[in-house]
C-alpha positions in Angstrom: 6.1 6.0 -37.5 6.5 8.7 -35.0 9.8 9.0 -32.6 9.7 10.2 -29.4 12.3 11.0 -26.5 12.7 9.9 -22.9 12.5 12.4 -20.5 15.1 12.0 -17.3 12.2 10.6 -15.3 11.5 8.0 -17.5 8.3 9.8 -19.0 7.6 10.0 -22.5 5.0 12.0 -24.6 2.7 10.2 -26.8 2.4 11.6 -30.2 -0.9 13.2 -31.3 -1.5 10.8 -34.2 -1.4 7.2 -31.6 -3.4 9.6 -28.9 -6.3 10.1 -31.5 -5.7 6.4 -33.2 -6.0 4.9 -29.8 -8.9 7.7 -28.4 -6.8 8.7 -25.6 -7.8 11.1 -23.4 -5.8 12.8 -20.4 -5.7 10.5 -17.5 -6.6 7.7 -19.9 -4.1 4.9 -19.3 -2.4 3.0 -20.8 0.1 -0.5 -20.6 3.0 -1.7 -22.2 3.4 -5.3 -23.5 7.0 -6.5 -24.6 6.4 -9.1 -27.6 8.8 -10.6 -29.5 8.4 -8.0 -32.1 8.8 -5.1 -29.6 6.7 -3.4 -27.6 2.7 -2.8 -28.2 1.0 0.2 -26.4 -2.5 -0.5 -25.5 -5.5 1.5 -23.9 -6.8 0.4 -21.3 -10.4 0.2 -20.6 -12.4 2.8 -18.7 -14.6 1.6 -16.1 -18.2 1.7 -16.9 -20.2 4.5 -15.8 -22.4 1.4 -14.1 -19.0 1.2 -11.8 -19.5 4.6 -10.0 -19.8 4.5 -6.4 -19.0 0.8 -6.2 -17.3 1.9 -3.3 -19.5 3.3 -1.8 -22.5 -0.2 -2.0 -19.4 -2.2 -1.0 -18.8 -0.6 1.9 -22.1 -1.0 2.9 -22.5 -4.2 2.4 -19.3 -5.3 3.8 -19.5 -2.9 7.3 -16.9 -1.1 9.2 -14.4 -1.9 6.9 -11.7 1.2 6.5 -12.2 2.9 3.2 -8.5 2.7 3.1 -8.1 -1.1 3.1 -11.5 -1.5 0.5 -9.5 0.5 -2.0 -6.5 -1.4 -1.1 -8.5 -4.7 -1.9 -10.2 -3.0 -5.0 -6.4 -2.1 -6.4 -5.5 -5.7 -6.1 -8.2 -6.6 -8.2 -7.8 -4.0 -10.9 -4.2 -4.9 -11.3 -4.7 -8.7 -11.2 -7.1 -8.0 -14.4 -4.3 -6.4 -16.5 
């Protein structure tokens, strides 16, 4: 069991033991799910190296669309996932 403190922003650091348990690397990240039992911290997935520049054959395929608004859209999506 490892105990950690709350910073005044809300932020707290992950000790090294659930970091290398869970393979977390910086700018991994990560969610919280409240259970009955208490909170679970899980990784979440990194996008497949298939998934680069996605963007990119979106964009052309949907024309003059603002980049802007496609990652907008894209966001949506990701977050609607979790």
């Amino acid at each position: 069991m490892s105990i950690t403190t709350i910073s005044s922003k809300g932020q707290v650091t992950i000790p090294k033991e659930i970091r290398e348990e869970l393979e977390l690397e910086p700018g991994d990240k990560v969610k919280f799910e409240l259970g009955s039992g208490g909170t679970v911290l899980k990784r979440v997935p990194r996008p497949s190296i298939s998934m680069r520049g996605l963007g990119r054959r979106a964009k052309k395929r949907l024309g003059d669309v603002p980049i802007a608004d496609l990652l907008d859209s894209m966001r949506e999506e990701d977050l609607e996932e979790l």
